[in-house]
MARBAVEX-520013 format. One record per residue: residue in three letters; x, y, z of N, C-alpha, C in turn. Coordinates in steps of 0.02 Angstrom, whole numbers, plus 32768, in hexadecimal, padded with zeros to 4 digits. Layout:
alaXYZXYZXYZ ...
END
This chain:
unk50896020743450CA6006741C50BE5FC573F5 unk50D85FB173C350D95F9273A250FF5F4273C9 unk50C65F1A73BE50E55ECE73E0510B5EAE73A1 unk513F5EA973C551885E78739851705E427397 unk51715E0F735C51645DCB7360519B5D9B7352 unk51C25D9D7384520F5D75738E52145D447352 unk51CC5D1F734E51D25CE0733351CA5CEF72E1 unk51CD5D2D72D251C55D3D7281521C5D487284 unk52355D7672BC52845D8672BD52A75D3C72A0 unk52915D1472C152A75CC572CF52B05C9E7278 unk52675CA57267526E5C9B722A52985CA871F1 unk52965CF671ED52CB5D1D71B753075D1571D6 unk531A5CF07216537A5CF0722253705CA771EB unk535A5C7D71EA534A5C3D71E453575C29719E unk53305C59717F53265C5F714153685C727116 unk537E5CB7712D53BA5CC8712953F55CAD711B unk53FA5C767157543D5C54716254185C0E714E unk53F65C05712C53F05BCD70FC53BC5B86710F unk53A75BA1714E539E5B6D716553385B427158 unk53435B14713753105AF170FE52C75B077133 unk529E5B09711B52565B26713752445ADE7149 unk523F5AAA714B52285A5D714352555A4F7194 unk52955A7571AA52AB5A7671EC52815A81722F unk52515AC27211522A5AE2725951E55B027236 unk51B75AF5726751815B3C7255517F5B6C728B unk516B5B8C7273514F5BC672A051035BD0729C unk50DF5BD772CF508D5BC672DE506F5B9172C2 unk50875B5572B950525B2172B3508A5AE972AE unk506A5AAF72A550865A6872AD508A5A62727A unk50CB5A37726550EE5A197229511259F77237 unk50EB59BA72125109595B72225160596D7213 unk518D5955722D51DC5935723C51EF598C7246 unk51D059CE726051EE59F5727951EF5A1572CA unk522A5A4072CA521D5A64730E51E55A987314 unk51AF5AA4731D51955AD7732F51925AF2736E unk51765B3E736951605B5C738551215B7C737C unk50E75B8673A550A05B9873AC50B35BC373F1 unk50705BF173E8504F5C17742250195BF17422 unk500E5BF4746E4FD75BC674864FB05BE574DA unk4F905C2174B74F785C5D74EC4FAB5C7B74E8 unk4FCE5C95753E50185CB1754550495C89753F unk503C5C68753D50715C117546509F5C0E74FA unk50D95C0874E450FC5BF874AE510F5BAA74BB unk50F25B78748B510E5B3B7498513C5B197459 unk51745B127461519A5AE0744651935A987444 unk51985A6F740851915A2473FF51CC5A0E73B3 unk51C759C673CE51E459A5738851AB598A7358 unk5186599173315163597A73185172592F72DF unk514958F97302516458C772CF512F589C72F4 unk5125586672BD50E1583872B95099585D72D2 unk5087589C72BA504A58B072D4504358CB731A unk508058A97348509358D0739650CD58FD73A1 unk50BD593173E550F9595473E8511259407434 unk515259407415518D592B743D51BB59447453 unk51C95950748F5206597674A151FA59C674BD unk519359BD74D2516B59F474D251955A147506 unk51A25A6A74FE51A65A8A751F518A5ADC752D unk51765AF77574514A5B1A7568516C5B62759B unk51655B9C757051865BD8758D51595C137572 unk51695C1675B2514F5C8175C251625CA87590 unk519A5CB8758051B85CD6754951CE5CC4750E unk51B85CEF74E251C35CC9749251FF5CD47499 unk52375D0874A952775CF5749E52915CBB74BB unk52675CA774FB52865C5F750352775C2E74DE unk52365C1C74C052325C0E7493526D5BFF744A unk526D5C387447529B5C4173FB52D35C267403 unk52F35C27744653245C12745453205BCD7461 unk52F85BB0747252E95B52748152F05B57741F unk52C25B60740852CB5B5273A7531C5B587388 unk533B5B8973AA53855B82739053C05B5473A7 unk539A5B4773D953BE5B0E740753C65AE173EC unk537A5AC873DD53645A8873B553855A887371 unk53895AC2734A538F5AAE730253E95AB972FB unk540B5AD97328544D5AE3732554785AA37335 unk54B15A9072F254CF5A54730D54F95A3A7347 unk55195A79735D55515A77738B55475AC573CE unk55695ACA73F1556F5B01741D55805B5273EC unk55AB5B3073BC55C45B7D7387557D5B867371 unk556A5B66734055345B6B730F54FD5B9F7330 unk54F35B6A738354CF5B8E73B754E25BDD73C9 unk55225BEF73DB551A5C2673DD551E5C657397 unk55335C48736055215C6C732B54EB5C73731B unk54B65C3B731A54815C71731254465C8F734B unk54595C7C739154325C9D73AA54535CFE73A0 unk54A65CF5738F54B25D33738054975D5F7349 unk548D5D38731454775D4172DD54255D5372F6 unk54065D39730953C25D4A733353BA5D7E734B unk53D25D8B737853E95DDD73B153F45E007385 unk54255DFE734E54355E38732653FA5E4B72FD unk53D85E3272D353995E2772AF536F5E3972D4 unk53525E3D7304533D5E54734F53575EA5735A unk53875EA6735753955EFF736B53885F1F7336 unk53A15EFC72EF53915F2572BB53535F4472A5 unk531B5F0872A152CC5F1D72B152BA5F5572D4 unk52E65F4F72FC52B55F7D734252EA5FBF7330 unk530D5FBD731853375FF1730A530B601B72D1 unk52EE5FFD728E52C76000726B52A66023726F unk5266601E72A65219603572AC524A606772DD unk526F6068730B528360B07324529460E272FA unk52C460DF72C452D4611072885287610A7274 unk526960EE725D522C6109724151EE612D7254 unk51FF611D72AE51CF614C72D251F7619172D4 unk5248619372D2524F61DA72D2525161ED729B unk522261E9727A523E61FB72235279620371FE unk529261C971F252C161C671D752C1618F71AA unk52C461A9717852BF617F713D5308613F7134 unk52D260F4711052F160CA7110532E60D970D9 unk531860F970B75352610B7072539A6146708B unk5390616770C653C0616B70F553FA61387111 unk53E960F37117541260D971395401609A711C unk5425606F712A542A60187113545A5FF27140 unk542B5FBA7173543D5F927196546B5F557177 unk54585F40712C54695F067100549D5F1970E6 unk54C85F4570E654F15F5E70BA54FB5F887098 unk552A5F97705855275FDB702C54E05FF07016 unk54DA6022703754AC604E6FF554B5607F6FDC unk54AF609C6FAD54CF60E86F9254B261206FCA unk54DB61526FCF54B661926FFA54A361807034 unk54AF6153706D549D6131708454D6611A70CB unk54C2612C70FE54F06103712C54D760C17152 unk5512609F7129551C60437130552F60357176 unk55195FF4717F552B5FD8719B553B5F8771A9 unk55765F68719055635F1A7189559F5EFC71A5 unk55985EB571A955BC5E7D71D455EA5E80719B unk56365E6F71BD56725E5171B556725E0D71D5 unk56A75DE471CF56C05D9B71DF56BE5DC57236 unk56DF5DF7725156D75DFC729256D25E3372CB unk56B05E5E728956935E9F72B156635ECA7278 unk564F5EF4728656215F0E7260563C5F5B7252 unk56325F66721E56395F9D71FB55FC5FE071DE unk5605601671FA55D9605371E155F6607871AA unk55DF60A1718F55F960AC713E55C960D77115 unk55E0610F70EB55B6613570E555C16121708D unk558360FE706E559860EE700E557861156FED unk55B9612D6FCC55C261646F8D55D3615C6F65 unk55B961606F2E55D661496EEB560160FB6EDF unk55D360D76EF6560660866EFB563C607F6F39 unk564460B26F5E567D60A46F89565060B86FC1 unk566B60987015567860A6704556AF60D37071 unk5693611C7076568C6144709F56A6615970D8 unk56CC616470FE56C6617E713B56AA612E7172 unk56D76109717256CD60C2718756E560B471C6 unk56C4609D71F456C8607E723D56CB603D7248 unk56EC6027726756E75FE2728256CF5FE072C3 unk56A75F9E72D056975F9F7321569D5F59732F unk56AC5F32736056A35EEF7385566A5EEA737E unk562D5F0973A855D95EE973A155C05EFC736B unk55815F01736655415F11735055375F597368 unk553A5F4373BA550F5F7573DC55385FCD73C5 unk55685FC973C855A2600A73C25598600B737A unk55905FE1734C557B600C72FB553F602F7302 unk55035FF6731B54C96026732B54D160717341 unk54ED606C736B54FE60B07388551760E2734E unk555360BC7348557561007309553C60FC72D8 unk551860D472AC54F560D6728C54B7611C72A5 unk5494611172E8546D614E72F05478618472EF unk54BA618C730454E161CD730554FA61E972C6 unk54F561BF729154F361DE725554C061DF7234 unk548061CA723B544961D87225541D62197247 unk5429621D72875400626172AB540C629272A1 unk53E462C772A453F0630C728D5416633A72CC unk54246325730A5423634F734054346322736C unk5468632773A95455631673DE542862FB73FF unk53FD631B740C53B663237448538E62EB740A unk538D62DF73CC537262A173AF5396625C73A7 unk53D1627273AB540E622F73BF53E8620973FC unk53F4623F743753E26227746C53A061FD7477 unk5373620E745B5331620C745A532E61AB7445 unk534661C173DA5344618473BD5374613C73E0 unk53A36145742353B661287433539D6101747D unk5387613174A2535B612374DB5312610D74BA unk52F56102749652A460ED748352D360A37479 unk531260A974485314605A742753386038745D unk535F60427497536C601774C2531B5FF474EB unk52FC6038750252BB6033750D52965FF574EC unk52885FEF74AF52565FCE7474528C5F8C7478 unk52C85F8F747452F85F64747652E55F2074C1 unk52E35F4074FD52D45F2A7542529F5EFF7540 unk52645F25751E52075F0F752852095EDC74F0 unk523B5ECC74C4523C5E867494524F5E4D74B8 unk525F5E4374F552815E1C751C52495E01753A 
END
């Protein structure tokens, strides 16, 4: 099975939502930022500034990890939980990813980012998420859901050929989903 590297997830939310590279690294030290390093099994967090790190902290799990880095770089409690949400989601989607691609199912089938032609969508609204099948410039046969997790779902269920592979592509990715933790 393929090992998830939380702290690449971490990056591309980061990047995404704007946030300046000169803020954090990821695997190595950089003077006036937050990093994070692996150090054996150990994930350690620091503030980096004058050549020392400060504010060292040291965890078992890179998601705990990832989560001390969002802590740090988020201004308020909102900020905080937007993007560790934003994280998790970026996180399921991956792993959602390499599951469609272990059951053969092509990426040009489906799109996590939004419209694609021929293609069932799936993307964020201001406060729920939407599945959507794009045809000819328009959206399709359109769902709304509260989470993530329930588009995912409709999303598999319109990509599988069968039942008995519904089932399948959904039990491996809660599975693959669990062992990222």
């Amino acid at each position: 099975m393929k090992q998830y590297k939380l702290s690449n997830i971490l990056r591309k939310v980061l990047e995404n939502i704007g946030i300046p590279e000169s803020y954090y690294s990821i695997g190595k030290y950089k003077e006036g930022a937050t990093c994070i390093e692996k150090v054996g099994k150990i994930y350690v967090v620091y503030d980096a500034e004058r050549a020392g790190k400060y504010e060292y902290r040291k965890y078992e799990s890179e998601l705990d990890a990832c989560r001390e880095i969002i802590h740090r770089i988020a201004k308020n409690n909102e900020d905080f939980k937007i993007l560790v949400q934003e994280f998790y989601d970026t996180r399921a989607k991956e792993v959602l990813k390499e599951v469609l691609d272990n059951e053969g199912i092509p990426l040009q089938y489906y799109s996590l980012e939004g419209y694609a032609e021929e293609a069932v969508c799936m993307e964020k609204s201001d406060d729920s998420y939407i599945v959507y099948i794009g045809e000819k410039g328009n959206k399709d046969d359109v769902s709304n859901h509260s989470n993530i997790s329930k588009a995912l779902l409709k999303l598999i269920s319109e990509v599988t050929e069968s039942y008995a592979q519904e089932e399948k592509v959904i039990e491996t990715f809660i599975d693959k989903l669990y062992k990222t933790v």
